[in-house]
C-alpha positions in Angstrom: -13.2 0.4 -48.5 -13.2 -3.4 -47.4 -14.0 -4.8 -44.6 -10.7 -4.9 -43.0 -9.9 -1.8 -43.4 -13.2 -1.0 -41.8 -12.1 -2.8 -39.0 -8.7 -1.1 -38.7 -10.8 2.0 -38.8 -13.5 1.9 -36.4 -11.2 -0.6 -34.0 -13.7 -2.9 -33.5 -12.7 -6.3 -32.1 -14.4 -9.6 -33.9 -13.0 -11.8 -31.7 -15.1 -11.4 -28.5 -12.5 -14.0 -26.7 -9.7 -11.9 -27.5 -11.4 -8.8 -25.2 -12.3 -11.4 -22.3 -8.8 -12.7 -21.9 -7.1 -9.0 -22.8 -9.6 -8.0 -19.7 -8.2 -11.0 -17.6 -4.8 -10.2 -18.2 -5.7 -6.1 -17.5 -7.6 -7.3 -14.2 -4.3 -9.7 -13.3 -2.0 -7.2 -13.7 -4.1 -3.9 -11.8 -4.3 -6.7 -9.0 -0.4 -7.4 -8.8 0.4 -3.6 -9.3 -2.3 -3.0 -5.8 -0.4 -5.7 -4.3 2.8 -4.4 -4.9 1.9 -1.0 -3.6 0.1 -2.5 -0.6 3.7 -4.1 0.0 5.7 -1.4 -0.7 3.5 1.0 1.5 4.0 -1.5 4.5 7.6 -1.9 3.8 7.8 2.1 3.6 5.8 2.4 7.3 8.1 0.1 8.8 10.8 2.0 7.8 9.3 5.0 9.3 8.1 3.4 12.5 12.2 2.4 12.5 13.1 6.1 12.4 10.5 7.2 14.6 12.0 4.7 17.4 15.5 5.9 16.9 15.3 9.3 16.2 16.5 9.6 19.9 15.9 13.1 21.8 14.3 14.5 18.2 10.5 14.8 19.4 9.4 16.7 15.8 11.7 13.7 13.3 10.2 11.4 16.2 6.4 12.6 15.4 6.8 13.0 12.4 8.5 9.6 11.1 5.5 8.0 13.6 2.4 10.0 11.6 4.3 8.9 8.4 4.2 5.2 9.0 0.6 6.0 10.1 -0.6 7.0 7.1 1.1 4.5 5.4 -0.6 2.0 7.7 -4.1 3.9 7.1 -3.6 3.5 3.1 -3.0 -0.2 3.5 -5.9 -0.8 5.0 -7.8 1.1 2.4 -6.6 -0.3 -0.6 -6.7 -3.9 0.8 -10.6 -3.7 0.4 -10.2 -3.1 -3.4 -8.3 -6.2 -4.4 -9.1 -10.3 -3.9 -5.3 -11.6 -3.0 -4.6 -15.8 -2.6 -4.4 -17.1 1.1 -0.5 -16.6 0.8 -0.8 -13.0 -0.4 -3.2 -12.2 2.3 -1.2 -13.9 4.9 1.7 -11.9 3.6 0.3 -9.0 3.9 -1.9 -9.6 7.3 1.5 -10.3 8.8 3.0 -7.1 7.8 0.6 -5.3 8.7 0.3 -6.5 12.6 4.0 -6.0 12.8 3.6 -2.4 11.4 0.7 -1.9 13.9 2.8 -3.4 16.8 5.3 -0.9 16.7 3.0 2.0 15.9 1.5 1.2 19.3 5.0 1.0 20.8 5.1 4.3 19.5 1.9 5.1 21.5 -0.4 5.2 18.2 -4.1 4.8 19.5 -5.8 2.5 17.4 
């Protein structure tokens, strides 16, 4: 057996750059994926902090549209501690998330 196919074999990597910047792109994408869900999270409590205001003389959709967007507020803040985001991102998602918080507290969420 030659080298190559040794290589090919054990999957060893010679090129020690080529594992750095396959890690960098791995690490860029896990970080825009956690962004995404941190958006899509806020995006999915508003919507249930929307219901929860209209659901009108429905006290059980009304409680439980309001403990939905909750828990959607309660994830955002945990996965926002696992990922770096720029200024904009952060802003982004700061924003969102006061608004979210806003109504939750219109909605009589203690906080």
């Amino acid at each position: 057996m030659g080298a190559t196919s040794n290589l090919l074999r054990t999957g060893s990597n010679p090129n020690p750059q080529m594992r750095v910047e396959d890690f960098s792109q791995t690490t860029r994408k896990l970080k825009n994926t956690h962004l995404r869900f941190i958006l899509t999270e806020l995006a999915a409590g508003l919507t249930f902090a929307s219901v929860a205001r209209n659901a009108g003389r429905s006290k059980e959709n009304k409680e439980e549209s309001r403990a939905r967007a909750r828990a959607a507020y309660d994830s955002v803040l945990r996965f926002r501690r696992r990922v770096v985001l720029t200024e904009k991102e952060s802003e982004r998602v700061q924003s969102k998330s006061q608004e979210l918080k806003g109504r939750l507290e219109a909605l009589g969420e203690k906080f």
